[in-house]
VEXKOL-670887 format. One record per atom (N, C-alpha, C, CB): residue in one letter; x, y, z; residue number from 1; atom name. Coordinates in steps of 0.02 Angstrom, whole numbers, always signed. Glycine has a CB too. Example, Ala and Ser with C-alpha at 12.3 -4.5 7.8 and 13.67 -1.06 7.14 Angstrom:
REM residues 2
r;x;y;z;k;a
A;+660;-284;+390;1;N $
A;+615;-225;+390;1;CA $
A;+660;-165;+390;1;C $
A;+565;-224;+452;1;CB $
S;+642;-112;+354;2;N $
S;+684;-53;+357;2;CA $
S;+645;+2;+394;2;C $
S;+704;-30;+286;2;CB $
END
This chain:
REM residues 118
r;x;y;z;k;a
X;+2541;+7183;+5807;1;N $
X;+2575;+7216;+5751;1;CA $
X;+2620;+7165;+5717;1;C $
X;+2616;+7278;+5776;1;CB $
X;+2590;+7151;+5667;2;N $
X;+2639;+7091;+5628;2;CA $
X;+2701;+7145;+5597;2;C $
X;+2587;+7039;+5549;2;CB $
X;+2767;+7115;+5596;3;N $
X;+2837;+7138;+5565;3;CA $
X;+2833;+7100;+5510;3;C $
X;+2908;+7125;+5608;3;CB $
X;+2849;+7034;+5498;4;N $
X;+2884;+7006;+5465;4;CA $
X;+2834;+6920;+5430;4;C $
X;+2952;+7003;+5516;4;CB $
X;+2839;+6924;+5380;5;N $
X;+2807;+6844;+5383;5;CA $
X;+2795;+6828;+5299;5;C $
X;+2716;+6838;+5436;5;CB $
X;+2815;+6739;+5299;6;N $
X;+2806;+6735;+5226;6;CA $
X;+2734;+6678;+5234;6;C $
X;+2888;+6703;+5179;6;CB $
X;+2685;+6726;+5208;7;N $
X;+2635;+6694;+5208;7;CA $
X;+2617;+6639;+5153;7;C $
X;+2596;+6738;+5212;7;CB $
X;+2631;+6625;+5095;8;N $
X;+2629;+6583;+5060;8;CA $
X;+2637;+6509;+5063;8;C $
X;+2656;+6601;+5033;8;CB $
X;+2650;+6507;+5130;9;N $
X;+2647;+6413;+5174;9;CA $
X;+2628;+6433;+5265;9;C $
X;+2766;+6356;+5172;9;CB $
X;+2646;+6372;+5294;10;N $
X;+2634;+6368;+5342;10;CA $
X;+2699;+6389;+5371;10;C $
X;+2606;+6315;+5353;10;CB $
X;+2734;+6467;+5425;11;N $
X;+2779;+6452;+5447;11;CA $
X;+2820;+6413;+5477;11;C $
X;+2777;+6468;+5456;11;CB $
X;+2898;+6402;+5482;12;N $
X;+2922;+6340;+5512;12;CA $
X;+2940;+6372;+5581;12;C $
X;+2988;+6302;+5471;12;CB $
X;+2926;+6451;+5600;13;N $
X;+2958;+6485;+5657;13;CA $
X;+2864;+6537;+5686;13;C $
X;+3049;+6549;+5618;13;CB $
X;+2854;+6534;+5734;14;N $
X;+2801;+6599;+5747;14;CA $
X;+2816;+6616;+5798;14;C $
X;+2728;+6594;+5749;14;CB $
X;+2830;+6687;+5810;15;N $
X;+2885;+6716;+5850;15;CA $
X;+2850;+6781;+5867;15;C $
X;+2959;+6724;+5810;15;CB $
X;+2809;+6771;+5942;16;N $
X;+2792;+6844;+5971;16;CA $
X;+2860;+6872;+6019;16;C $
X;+2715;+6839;+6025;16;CB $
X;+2858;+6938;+6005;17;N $
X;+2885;+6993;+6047;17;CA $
X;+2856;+7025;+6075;17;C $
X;+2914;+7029;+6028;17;CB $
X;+2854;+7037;+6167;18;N $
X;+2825;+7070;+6209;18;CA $
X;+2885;+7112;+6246;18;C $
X;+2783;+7025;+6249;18;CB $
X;+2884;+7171;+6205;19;N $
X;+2939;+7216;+6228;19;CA $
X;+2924;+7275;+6264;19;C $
X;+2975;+7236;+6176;19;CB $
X;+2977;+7302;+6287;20;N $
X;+2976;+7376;+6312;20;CA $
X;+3021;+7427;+6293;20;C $
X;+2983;+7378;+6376;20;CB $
X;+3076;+7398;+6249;21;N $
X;+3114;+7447;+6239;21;CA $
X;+3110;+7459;+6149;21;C $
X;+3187;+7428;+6275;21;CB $
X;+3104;+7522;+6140;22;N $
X;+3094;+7540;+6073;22;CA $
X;+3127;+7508;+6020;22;C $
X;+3108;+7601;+6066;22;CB $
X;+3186;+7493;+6035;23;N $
X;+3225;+7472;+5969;23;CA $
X;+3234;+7415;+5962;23;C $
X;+3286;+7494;+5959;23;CB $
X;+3198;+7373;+6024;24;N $
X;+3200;+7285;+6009;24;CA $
X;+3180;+7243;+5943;24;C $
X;+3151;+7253;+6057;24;CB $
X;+3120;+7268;+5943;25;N $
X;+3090;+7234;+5896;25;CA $
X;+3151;+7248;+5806;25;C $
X;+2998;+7271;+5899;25;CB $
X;+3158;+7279;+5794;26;N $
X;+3204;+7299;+5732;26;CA $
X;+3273;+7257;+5741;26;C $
X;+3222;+7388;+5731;26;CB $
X;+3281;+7246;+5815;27;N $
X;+3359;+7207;+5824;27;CA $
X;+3343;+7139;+5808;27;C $
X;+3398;+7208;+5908;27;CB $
X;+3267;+7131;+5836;28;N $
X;+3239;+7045;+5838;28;CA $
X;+3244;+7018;+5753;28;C $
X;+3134;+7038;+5871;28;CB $
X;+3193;+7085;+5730;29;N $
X;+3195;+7057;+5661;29;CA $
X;+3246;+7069;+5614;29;C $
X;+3145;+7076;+5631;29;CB $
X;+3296;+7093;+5631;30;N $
X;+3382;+7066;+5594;30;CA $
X;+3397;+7032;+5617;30;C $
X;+3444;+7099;+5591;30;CB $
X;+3402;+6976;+5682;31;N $
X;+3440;+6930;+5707;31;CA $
X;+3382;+6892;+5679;31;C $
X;+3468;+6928;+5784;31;CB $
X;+3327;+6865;+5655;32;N $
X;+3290;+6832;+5636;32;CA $
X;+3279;+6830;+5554;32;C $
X;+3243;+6846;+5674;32;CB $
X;+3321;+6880;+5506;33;N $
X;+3317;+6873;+5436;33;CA $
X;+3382;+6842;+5435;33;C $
X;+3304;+6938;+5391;33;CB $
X;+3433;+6856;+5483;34;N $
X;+3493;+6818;+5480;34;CA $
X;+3514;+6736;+5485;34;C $
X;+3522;+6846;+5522;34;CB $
X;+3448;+6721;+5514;35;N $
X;+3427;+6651;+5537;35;CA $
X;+3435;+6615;+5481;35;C $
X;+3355;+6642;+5566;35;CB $
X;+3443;+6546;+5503;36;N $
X;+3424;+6497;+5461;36;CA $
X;+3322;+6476;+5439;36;C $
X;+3466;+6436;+5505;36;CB $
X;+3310;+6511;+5472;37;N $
X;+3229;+6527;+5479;37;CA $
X;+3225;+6563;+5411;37;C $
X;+3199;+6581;+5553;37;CB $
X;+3185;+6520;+5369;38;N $
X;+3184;+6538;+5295;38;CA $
X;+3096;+6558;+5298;38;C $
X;+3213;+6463;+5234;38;CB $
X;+3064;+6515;+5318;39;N $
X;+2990;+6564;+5331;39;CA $
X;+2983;+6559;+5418;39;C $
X;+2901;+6520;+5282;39;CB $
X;+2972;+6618;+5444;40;N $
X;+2934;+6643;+5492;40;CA $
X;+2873;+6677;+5497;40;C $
X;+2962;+6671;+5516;40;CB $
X;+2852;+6692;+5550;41;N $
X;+2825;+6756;+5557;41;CA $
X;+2812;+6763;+5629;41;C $
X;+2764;+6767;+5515;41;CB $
X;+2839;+6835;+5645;42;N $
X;+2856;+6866;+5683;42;CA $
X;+2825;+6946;+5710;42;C $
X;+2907;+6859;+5664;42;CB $
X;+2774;+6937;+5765;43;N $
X;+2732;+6991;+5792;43;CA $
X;+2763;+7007;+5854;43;C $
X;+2657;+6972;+5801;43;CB $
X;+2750;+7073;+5876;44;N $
X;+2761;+7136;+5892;44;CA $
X;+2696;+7145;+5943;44;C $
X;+2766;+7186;+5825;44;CB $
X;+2726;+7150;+6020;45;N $
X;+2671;+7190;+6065;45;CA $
X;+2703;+7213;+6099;45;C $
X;+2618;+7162;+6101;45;CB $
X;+2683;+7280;+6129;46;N $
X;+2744;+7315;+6184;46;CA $
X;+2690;+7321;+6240;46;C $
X;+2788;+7407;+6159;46;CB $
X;+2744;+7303;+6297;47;N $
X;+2713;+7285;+6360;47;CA $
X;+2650;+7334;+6351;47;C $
X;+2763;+7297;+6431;47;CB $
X;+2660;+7394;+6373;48;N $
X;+2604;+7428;+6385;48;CA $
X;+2544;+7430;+6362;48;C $
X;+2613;+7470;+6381;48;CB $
X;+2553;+7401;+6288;49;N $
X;+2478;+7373;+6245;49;CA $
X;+2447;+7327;+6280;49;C $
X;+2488;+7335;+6171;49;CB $
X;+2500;+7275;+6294;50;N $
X;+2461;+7205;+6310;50;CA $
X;+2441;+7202;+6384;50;C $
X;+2509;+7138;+6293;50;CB $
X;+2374;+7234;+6380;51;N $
X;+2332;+7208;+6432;51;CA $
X;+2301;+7163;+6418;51;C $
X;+2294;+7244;+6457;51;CB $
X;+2256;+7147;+6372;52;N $
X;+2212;+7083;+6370;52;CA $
X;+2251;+7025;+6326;52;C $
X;+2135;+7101;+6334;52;CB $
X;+2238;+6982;+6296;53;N $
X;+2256;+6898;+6277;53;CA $
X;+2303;+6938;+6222;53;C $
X;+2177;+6827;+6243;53;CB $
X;+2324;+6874;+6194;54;N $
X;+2380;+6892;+6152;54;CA $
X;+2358;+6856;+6066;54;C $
X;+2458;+6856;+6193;54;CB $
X;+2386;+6886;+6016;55;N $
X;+2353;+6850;+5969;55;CA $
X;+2383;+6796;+5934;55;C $
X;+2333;+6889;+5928;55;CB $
X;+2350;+6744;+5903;56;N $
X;+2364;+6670;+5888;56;CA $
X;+2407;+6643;+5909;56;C $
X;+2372;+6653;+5835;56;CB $
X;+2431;+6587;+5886;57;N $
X;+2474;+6541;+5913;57;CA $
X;+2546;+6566;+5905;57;C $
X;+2462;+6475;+5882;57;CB $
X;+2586;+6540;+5945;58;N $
X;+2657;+6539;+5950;58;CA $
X;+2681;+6503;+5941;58;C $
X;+2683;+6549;+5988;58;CB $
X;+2769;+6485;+5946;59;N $
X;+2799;+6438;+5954;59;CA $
X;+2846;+6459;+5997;59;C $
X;+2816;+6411;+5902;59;CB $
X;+2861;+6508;+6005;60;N $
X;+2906;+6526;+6043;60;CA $
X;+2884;+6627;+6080;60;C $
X;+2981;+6510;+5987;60;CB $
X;+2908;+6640;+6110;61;N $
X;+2874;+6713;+6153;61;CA $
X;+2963;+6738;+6168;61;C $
X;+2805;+6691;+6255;61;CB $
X;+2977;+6791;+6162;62;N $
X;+3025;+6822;+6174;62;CA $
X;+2991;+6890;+6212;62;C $
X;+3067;+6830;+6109;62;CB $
X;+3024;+6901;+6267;63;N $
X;+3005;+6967;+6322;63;CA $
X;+3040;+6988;+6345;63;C $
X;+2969;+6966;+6372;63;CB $
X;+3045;+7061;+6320;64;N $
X;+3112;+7102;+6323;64;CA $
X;+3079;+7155;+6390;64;C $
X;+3139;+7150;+6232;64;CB $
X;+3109;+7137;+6436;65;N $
X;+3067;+7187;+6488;65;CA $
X;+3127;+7189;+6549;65;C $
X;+2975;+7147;+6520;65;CB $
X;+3131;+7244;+6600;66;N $
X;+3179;+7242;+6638;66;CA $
X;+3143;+7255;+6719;66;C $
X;+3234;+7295;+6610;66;CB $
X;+3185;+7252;+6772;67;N $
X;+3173;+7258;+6831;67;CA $
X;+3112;+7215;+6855;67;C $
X;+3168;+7324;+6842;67;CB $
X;+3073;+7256;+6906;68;N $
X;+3023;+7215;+6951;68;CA $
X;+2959;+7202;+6882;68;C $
X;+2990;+7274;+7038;68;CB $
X;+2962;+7254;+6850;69;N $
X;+2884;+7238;+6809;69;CA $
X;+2915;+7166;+6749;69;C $
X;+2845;+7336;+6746;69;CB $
X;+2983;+7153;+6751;70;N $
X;+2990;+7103;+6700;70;CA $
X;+2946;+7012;+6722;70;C $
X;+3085;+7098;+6691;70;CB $
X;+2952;+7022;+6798;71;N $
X;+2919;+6964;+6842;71;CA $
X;+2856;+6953;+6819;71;C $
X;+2913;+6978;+6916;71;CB $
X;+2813;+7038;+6816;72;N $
X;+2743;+7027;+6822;72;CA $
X;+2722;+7019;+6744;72;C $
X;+2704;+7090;+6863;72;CB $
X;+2766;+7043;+6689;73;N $
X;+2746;+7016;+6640;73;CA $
X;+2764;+6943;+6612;73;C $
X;+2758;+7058;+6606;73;CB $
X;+2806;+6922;+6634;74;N $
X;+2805;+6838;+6629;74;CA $
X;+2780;+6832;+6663;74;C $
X;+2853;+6792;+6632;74;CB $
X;+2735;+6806;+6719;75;N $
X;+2679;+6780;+6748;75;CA $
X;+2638;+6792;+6737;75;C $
X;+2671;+6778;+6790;75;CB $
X;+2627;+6843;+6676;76;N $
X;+2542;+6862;+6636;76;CA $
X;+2550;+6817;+6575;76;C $
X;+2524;+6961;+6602;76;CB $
X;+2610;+6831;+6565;77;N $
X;+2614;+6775;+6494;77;CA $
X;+2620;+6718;+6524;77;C $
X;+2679;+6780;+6437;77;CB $
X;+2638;+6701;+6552;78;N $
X;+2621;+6627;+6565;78;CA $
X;+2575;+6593;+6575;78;C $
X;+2639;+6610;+6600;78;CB $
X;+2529;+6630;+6604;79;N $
X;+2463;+6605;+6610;79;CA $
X;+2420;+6618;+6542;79;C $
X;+2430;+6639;+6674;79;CB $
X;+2440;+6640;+6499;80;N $
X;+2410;+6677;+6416;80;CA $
X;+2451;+6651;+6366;80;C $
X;+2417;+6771;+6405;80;CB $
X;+2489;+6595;+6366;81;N $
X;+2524;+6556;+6301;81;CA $
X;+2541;+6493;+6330;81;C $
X;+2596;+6594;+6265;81;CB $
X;+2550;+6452;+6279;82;N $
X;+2561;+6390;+6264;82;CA $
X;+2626;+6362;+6227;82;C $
X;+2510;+6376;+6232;82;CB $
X;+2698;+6415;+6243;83;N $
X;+2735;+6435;+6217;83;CA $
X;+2796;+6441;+6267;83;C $
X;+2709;+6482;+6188;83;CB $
X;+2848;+6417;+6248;84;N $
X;+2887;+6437;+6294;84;CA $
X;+2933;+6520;+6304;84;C $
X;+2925;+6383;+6287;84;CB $
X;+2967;+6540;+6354;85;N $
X;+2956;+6611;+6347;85;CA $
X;+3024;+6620;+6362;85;C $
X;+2901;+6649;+6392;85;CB $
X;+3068;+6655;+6325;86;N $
X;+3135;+6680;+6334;86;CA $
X;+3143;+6747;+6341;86;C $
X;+3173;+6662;+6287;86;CB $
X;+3169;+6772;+6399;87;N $
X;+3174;+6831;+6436;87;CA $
X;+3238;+6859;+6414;87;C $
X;+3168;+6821;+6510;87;CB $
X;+3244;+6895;+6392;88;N $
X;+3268;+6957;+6341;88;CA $
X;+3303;+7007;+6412;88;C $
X;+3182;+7006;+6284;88;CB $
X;+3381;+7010;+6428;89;N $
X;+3380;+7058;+6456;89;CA $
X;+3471;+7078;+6449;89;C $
X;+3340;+7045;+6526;89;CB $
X;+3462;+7134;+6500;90;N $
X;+3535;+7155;+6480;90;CA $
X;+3583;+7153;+6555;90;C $
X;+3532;+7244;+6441;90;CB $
X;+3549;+7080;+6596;91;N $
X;+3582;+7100;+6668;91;CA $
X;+3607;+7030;+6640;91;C $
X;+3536;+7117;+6757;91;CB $
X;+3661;+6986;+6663;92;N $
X;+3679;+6923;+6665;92;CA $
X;+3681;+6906;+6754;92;C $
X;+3751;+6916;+6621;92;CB $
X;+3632;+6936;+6782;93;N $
X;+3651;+6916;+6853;93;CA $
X;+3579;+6910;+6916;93;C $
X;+3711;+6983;+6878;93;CB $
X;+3558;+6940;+6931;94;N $
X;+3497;+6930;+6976;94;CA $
X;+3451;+6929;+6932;94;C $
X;+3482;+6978;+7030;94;CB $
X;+3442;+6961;+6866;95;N $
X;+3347;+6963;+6813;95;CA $
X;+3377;+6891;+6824;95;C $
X;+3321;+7008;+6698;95;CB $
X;+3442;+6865;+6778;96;N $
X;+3427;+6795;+6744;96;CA $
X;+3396;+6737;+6774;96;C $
X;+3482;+6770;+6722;96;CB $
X;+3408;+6763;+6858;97;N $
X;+3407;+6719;+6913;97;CA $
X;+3332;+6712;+6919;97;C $
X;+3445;+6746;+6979;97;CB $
X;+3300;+6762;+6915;98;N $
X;+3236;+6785;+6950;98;CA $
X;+3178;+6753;+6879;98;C $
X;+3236;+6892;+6968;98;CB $
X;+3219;+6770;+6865;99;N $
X;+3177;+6762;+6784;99;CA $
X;+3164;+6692;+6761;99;C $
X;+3226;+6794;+6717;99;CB $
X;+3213;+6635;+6796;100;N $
X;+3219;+6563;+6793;100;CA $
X;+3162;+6533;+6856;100;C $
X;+3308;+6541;+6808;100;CB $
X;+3182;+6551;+6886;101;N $
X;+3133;+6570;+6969;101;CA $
X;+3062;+6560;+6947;101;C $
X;+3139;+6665;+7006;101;CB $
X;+3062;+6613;+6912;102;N $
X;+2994;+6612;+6901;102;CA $
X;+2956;+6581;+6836;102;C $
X;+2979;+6675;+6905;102;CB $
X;+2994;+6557;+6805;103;N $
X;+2974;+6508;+6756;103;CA $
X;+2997;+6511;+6692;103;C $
X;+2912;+6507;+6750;103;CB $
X;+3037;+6567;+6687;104;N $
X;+3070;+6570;+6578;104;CA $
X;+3087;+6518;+6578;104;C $
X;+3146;+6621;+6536;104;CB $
X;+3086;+6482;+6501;105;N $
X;+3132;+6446;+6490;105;CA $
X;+3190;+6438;+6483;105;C $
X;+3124;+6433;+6468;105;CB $
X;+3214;+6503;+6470;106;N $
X;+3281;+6536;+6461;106;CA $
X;+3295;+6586;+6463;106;C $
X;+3305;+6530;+6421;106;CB $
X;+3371;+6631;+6467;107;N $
X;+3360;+6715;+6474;107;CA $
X;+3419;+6711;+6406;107;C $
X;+3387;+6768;+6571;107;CB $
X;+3404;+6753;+6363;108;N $
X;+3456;+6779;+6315;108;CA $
X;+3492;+6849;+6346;108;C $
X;+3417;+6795;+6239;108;CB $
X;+3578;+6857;+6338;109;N $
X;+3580;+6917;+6356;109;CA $
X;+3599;+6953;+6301;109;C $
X;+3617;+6927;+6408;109;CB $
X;+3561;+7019;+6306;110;N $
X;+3524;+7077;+6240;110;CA $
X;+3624;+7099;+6215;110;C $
X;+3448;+7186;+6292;110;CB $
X;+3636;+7109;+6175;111;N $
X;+3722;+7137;+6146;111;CA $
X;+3758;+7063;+6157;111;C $
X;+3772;+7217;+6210;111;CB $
X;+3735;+7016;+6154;112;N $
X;+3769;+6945;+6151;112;CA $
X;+3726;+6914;+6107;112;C $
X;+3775;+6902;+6223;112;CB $
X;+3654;+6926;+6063;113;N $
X;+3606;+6859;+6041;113;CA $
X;+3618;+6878;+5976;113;C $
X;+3517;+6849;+6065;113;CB $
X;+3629;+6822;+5930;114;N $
X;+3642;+6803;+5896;114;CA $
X;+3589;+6753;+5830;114;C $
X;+3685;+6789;+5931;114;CB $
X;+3595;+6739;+5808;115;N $
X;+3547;+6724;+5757;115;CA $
X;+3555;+6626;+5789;115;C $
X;+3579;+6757;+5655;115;CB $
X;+3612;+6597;+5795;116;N $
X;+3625;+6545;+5829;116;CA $
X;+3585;+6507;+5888;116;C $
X;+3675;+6561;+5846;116;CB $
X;+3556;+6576;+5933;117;N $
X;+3524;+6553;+6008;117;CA $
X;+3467;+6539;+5978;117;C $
X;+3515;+6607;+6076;117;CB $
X;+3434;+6574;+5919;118;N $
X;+3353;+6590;+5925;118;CA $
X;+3340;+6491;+5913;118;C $
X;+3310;+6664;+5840;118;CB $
END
């Protein structure tokens, strides 16, 4: 589900979201028009869709997912992008831990991100 994108060049940002919580994606794409990111584009999958591959290229993967299933969906994406993957959550304490553990590149915490981190 594409949100957002200025197709008239090549973006300088391509930005999937693999979420679970309803109102992420709408928070992503205001902290991302707020950006210094003058062309993006920015797609939309919620966990439960994405069973099979994911579509085109990335540059970056944001995954907003919580508890034990947040593990098993970064280790599906990981093995399914070429992208590094920042884990989206709202614990600052064992996800961030677990979540590094297992390979994010980073964890953003969700009511702290800012147009600055992306």
């Amino acid at each position: 589900m594409e949100r957002c994108s200025n197709k008239a060049s090549e973006p300088d940002l391509r930005v999937l979201l693999v979420y679970e919580s309803l109102d992420i994606p709408d928070e992503i794409e205001k902290t991302l028009l707020n950006s210094n990111f003058e062309n993006f584009h920015f797609e939309c999958l919620s966990v439960q869709l994405n069973s099979g591959g994911t579509p085109g290229k990335h540059d970056i993967c944001l995954l907003e997912s919580t508890g034990d299933s947040a593990i098993q969906h970064l280790l599906r994406l990981k093995a399914l992008l070429n992208c590094p993957i920042l884990v989206l959550t709202r614990d600052s304490g064992t996800e961030v831990l677990n979540a590094l553990r297992y390979g994010a590149a980073d964890c953003l915490i969700r009511g702290r991100l800012n147009a600055a981190e992306l």
